[in-house]
C-alpha positions in Angstrom: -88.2 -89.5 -13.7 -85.9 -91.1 -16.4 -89.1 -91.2 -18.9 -90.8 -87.6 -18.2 -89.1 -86.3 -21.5 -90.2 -89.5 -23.7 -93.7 -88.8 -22.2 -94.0 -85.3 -22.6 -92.8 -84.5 -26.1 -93.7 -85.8 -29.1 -91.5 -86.9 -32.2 -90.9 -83.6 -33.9 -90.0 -82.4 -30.5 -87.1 -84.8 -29.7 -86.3 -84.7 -33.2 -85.9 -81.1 -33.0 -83.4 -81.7 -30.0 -81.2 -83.9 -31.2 -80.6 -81.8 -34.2 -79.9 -78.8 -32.3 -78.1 -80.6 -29.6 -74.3 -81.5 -29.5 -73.1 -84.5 -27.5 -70.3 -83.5 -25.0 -68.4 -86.6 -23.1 -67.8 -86.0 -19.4 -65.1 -88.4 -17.3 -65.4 -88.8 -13.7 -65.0 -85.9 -11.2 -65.8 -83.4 -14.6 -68.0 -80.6 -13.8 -70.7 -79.6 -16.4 -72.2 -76.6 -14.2 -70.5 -74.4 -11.7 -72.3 -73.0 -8.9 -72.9 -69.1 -9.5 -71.8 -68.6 -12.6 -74.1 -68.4 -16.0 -75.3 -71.8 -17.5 -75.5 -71.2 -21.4 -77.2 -74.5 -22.5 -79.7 -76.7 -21.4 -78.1 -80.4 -20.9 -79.9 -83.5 -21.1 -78.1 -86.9 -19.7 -78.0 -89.7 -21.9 -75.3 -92.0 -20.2 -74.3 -91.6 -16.9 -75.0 -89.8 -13.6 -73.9 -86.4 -12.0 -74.2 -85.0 -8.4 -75.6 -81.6 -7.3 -73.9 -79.9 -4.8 -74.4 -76.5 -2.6 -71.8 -74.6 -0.8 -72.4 -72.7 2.6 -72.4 -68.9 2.4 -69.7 -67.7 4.4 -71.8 -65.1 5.4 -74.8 -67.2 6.5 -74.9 -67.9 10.8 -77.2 -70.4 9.8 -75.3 -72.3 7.6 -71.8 -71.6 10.0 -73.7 -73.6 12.7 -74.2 -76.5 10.1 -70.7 -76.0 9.4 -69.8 -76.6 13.2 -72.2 -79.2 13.9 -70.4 -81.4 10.8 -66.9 -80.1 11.8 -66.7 -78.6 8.0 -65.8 -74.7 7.5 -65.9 -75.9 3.9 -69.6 -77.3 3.7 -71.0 -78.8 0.5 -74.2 -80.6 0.9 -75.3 -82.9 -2.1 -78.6 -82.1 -2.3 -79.5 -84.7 -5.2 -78.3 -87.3 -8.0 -78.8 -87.1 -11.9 -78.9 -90.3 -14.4 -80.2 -90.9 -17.3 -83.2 -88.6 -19.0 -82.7 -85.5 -16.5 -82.5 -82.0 -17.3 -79.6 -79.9 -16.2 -79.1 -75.9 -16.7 -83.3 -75.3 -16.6 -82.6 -72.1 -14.3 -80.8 -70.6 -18.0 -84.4 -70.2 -19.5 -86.2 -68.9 -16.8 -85.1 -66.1 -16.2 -82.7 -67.1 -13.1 -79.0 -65.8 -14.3 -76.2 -67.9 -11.9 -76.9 -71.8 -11.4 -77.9 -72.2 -7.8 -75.9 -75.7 -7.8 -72.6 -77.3 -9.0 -73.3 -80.2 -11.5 -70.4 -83.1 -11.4 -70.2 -86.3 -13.0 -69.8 -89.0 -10.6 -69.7 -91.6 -13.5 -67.6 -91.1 -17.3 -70.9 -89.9 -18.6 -72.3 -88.3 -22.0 -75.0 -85.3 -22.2 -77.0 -83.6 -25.1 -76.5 -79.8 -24.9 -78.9 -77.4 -26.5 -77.9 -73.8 -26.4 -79.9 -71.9 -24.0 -80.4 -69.1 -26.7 -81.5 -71.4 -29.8 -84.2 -73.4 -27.1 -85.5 -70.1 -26.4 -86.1 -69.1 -30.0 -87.8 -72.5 -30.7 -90.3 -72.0 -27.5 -91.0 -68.6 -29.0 -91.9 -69.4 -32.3 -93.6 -73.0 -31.3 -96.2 -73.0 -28.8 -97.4 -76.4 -29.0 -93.2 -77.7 -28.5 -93.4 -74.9 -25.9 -96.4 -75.9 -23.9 -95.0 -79.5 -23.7 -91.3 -78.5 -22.9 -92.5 -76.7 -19.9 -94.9 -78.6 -18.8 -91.9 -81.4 -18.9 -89.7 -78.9 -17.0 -92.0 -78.6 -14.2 -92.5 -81.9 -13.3 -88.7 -82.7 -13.4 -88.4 -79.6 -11.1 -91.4 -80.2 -8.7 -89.6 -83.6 -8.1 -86.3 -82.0 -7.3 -87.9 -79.7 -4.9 -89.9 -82.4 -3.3 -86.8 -84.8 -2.6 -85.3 -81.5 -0.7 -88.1 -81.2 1.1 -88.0 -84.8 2.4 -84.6 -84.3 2.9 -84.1 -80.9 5.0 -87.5 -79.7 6.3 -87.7 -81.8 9.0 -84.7 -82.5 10.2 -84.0 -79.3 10.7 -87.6 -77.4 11.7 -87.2 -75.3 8.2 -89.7 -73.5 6.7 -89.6 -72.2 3.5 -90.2 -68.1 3.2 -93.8 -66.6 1.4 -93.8 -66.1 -2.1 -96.0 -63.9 -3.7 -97.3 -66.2 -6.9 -100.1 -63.9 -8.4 -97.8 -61.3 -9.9 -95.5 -63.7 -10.8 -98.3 -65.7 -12.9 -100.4 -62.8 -14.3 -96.8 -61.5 -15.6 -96.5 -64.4 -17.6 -100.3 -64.9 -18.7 -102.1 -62.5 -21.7 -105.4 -60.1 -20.7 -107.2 -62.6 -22.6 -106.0 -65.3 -19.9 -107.0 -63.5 -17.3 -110.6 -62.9 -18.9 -111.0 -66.4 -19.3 -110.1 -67.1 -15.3 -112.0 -64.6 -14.2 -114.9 -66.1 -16.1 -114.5 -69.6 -15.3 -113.9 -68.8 -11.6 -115.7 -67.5 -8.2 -114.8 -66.2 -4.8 -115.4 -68.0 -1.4 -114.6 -67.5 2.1 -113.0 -69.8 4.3 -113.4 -70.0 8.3 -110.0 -70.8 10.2 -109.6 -74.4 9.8 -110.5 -74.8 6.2 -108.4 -77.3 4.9 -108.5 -76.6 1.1 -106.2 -79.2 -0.4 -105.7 -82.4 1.8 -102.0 -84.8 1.1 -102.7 -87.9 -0.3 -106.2 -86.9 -1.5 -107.3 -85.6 -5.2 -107.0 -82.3 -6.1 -110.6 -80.8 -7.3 -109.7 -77.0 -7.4 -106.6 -74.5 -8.1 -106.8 -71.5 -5.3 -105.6 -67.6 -5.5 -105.2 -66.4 -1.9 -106.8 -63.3 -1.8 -107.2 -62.1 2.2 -106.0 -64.1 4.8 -103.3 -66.9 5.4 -103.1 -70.6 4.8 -100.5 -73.5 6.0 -98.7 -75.5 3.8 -98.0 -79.1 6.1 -96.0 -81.8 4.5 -96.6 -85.0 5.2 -94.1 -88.3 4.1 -95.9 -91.0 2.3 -99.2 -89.4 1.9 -99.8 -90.9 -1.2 -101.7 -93.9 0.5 -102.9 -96.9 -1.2 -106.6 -97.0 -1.5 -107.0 -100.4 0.7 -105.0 -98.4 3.3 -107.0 -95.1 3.1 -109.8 -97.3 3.5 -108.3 -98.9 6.8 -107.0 -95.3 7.8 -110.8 -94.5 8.3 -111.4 -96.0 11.0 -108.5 -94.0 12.8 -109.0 -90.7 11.8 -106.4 -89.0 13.8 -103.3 -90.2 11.6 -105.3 -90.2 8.3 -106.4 -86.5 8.8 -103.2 -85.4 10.4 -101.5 -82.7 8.3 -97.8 -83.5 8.8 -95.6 -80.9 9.9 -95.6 -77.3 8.7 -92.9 -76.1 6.3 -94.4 -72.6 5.0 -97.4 -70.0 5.3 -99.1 -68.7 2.4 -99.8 -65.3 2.2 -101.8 -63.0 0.0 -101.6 -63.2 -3.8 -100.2 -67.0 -3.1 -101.1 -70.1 -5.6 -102.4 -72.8 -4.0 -102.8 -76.4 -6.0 -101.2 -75.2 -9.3 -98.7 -78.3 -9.2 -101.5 -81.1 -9.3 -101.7 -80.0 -13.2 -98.4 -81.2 -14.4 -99.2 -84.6 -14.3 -101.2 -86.7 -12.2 -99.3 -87.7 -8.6 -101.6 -86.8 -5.5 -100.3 -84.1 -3.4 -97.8 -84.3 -0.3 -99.0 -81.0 1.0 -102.2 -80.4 3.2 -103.1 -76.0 3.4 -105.5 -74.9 6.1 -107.3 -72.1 6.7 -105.5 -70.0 9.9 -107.9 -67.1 9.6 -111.1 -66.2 7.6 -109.7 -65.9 4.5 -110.6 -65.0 1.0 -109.4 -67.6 -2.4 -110.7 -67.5 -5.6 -111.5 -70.8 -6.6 -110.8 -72.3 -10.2 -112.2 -76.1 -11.3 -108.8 -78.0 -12.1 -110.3 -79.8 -14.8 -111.8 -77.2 -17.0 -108.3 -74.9 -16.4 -106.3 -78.2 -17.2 -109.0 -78.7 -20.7 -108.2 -75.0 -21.5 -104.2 -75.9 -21.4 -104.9 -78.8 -23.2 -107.0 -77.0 -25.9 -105.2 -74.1 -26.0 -101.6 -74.1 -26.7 -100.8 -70.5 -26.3 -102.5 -70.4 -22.8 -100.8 -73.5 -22.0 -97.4 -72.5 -22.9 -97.4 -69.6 -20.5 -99.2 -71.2 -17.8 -96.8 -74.2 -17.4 -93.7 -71.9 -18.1 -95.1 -69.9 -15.1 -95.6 -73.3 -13.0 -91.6 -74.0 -13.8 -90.1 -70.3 -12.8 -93.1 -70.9 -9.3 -91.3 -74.0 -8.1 -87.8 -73.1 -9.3 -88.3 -69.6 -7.3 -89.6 -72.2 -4.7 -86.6 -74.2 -4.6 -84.2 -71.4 -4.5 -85.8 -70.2 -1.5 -85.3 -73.4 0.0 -81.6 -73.2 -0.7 -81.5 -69.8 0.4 -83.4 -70.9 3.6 -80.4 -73.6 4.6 -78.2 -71.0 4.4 -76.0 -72.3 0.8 -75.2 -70.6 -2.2 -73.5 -67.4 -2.4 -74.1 -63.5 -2.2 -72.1 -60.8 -2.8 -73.6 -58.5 0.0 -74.8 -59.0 3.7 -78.4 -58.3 5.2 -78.2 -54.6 6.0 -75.5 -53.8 3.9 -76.3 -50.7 0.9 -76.4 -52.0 -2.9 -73.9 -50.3 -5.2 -75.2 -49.3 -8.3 -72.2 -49.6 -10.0 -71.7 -54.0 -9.0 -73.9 -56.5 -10.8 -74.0 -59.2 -8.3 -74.2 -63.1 -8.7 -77.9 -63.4 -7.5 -79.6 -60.3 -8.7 -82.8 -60.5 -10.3 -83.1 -60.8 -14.2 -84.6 -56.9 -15.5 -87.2 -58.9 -18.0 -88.1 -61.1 -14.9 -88.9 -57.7 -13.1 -90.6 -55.9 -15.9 -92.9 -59.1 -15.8 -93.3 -59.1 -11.6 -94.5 -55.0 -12.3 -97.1 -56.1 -15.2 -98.3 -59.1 -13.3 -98.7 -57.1 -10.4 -101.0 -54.3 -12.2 -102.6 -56.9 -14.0 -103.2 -58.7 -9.9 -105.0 -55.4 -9.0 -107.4 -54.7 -12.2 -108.6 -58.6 -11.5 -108.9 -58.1 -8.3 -111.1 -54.7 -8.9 -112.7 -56.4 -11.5 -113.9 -59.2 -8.8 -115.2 -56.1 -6.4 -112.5 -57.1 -4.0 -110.6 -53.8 -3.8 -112.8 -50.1 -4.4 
């Protein structure tokens, strides 16, 4: 993932970086991001590599029976490795206030830091810098997300918790956006069974859930090559088998939004579990509108990098590391701001996407 940024931007772009960025030299055992506490730049490595690591919650039973099982009441899991060309400190524009992760060099190491606050201002004011940047972001992400994936899910029979997408994305798109989808879309129903996106195979359409449910199945090595898809024909079984299951999507979910960041095949396989209700979107002439259009495509791909980031903090959450200030059942203060609450503008957005969910959705005849 080393060349994603060289691919993504353009000149003026990385130009624009490195005079806004300062170099910072980092020895072994340094750390550049501590877990739970506010990341205020965005840090690219140029030399070097750095470790990401996840503490327990103390008051997780989940992750005290990791704990035990390692012999470890001070478990850190490194959850992935850094070198040259990664992005650290994303989570800072995104609306996501602590860092879920502690960032350490393991090698002397240099990074390019770009305050947080002048990136933002630059992604305002520049759309076409904006709808590359994030579109950039989200693949780094996705891959991040994926290597967890591979390396938790099933070893330990997790599954990662339903996220409702659909407010999320129409809080980040225009009214004009939505026009345009609900134009260039159409509703179909699904029997139990369905299998709307298959791992391994292209990706023709981008689904809302609507009614109903879907399984998300993971699969290792799904990306086949083509001689052995070909051979894989003739034993259908292991070809068509979905891996195991790692989540259920739920209504107002976003199914295939991924396979328009760049052009890997997908790992996941979702079937139908019930008659169920998407509205379907043709990948290509949504990915020509991005393309076309940088405005849409700034928001769109901003929202894609905020989905898998929300979707890779639930799979923390889910393995029971990071930290909270509160325990299930216990009552909020209002007078305590803790480390994992929810940026305010994030929520504003989640309460306009979600009005903006229901007048599409009455606008397709699905709700009276």
């Amino acid at each position: 993932m080393t060349e994603v940024l060289l691919q993504q931007l353009n000149d003026s772009d990385i130009d624009w970086i490195k005079s806004n960025g300062r170099t910072q030299i980092l020895n072994y055992g340094d750390i550049l991001i501590h877990q739970q506490r506010q990341v205020q730049c965005l840090h690219i490595v140029l030399e070097g590599a750095f470790s990401a690591t996840i503490k327990q919650n103390p008051d997780s039973a989940l992750a005290g029976v990791f704990a035990a099982l390692e012999n470890d009441d001070e478990l850190e899991e490194e959850i992935g490795i850094f070198s040259t060309g990664e992005v650290l400190g994303e989570f800072s524009l995104l609306n996501f206030s602590p860092s879920a992760t502690t960032i350490k060099a393991i090698e002397n190491s240099v990074v390019l830091s770009i305050s947080s606050r002048d990136l933002l201002v630059k992604l305002h004011q520049d759309t076409g810098f904006a709808s590359r940047f994030y579109r950039a972001i989200a693949i780094l992400v996705l891959d991040r997300f994926e290597r967890l994936i591979k390396k938790f899910t099933s070893r330990r029979n997790i599954k990662i918790p339903s996220l409702q997408d659909g407010p999320m994305l129409f809080g980040e798109l225009s009214d004009s956006d939505v026009d345009w989808m609900i134009a260039h879309s159409y509703l179909e129903t699904i029997s139990p069974g369905t299998v709307l996106i298959r791992g391994g195979r292209a990706v023709e359409n981008m689904y809302i859930l609507i009614q109903g449910s879907v399984s998300v199945s993971f699969k290792e090595e799904t990306s086949t090559s083509l001689s052995r898809v070909f051979y894989l024909l003739e034993i259908s079984d292991e070809l068509n088998s979905p891996g195991y299951e790692i989540a259920t999507s739920s209504v107002g979910e976003i199914i295939g939004e991924t396979t328009l960041i760049d052009n890997r095949l997908p790992n996941y396989t979702f079937t139908a579990l019930e008659f169920s209700r998407v509205l379907v979107i043709n990948k290509q002439k949504l990915f020509a509108k991005l393309q076309q259009n940088n405005h849409i495509g700034a928001r769109f791909y901003r929202f894609i990098s905020i989905l898998i980031c929300t979707r890779l903090q639930a799979l923390i959450n889910r393995l029971g590391y990071g930290r909270s200030s509160y325990r299930v059942g216990q009552k909020l203060s209002q007078n305590l701001q803790y480390d994992d609450e929810i940026d305010l503008n994030l929520m504003d957005n989640l309460f306009l996407g979600g009005a903006r969910f229901d007048w599409m959705l009455k606008r397709l005849k699905v709700l009276s």
